[in-house]
C-alpha positions in Angstrom: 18.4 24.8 -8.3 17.5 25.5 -4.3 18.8 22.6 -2.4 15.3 22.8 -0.9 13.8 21.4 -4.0 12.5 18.0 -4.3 13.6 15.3 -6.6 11.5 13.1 -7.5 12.7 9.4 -7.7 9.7 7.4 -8.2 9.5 5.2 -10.6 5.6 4.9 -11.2 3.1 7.5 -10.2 1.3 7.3 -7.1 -2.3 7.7 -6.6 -3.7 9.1 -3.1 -6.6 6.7 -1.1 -8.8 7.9 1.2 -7.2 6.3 4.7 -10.7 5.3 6.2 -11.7 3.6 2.9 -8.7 1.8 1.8 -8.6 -1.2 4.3 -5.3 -3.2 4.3 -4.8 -6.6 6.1 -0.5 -7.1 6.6 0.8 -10.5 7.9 4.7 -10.4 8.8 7.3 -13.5 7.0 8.2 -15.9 8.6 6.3 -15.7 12.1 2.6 -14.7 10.7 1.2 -16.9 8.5 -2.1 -15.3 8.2 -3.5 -11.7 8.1 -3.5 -10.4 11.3 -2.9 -6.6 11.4 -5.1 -4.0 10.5 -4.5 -0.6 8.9 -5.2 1.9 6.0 -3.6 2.9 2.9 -3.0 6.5 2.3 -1.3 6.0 -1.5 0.1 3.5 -3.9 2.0 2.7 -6.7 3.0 -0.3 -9.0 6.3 -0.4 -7.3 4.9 0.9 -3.6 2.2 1.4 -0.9 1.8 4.0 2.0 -0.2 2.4 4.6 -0.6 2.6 9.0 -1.1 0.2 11.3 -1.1 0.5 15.2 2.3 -1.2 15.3 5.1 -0.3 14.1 7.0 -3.2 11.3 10.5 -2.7 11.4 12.1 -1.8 8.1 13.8 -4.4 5.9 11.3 -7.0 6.8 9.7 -8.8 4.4 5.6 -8.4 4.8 2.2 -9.7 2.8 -0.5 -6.9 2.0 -4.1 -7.7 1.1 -5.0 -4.3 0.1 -9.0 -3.7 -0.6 -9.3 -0.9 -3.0 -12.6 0.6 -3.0 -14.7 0.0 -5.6 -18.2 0.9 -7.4 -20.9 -0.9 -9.1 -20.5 -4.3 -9.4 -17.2 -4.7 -8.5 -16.9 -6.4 -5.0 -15.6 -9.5 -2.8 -12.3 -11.4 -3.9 -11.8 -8.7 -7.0 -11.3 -5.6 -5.0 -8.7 -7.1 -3.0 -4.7 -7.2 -4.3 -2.2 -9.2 -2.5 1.0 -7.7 -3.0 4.5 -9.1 -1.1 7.7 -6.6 -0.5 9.9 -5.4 2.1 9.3 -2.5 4.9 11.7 0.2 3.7 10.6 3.2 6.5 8.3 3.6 9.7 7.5 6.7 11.2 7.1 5.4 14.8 7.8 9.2 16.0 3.8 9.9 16.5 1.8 8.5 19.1 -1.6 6.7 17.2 -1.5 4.8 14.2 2.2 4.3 12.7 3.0 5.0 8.9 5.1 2.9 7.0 6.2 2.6 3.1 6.5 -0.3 1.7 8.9 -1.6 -1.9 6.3 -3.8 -3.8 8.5 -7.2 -4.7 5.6 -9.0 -6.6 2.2 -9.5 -7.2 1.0 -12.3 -4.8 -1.8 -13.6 -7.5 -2.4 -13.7 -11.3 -4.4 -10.5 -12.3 -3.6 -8.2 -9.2 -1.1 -6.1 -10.9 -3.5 -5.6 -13.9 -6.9 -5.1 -11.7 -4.8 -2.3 -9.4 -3.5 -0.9 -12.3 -6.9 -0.2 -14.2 -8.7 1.1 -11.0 -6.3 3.3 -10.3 -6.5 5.2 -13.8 -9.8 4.8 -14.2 -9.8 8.2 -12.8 -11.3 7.4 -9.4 -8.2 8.8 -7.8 -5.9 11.4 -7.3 -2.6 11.3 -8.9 -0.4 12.4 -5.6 2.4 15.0 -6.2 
């Protein structure tokens, strides 16, 4: 095997957003106790999200993401949005713009998110990302 090659670790599959569609709302633990940042998600999982936001959130902190996955048809308001809480594990601050960040998915902020992200994102609306 090349020692270019690329392992893949994952545990669940990932499933690409579109950026500019895929609105995300962070709030930071302990200081911010409501949503205050803005930013996109480019790709998520059950166990992890890929999101920017104009500032950068230092890895290892602990963060709250109301993610708003878009939807068709009559699916709208409170049910398009997941709350999800987990830690910050990298930022990529190296850019100027919008910084990119990963974050470990801990748990499931209300009943039903988990299942509700899990069936719009194989109901083959998106992409399954390499």
């Amino acid at each position: 095997m090349s020692s270019h090659a690329r392992v893949n670790r994952r545990q669940f599959e990932r499933f690409m957003l579109e950026p500019g569609y895929t609105g995300a709302l962070a709030r930071v633990h302990p200081e911010e106790e409501v949503f205050v940042r803005e930013g996109h998600v480019y790709d998520i999982s059950e166990g992890g999200v890929c999101f920017e936001m104009d500032e950068p959130i230092e890895p290892g902190r602990t963060i709250s993401l109301r993610i708003d996955l878009p939807m068709k048809g009559t699916e709208c308001g409170a049910d398009r949005s997941v709350f999800v809480t987990g830690n910050v594990v990298w930022c990529d601050s190296d850019e100027i713009g919008p910084v990119r960040m990963a974050l470990a998915i801990t748990r499931f902020d209300r009943a039903g998110d988990k299942g509700r992200m899990l069936r719009a994102l194989t109901s083959q609306r998106y992409l399954r990302a390499a």
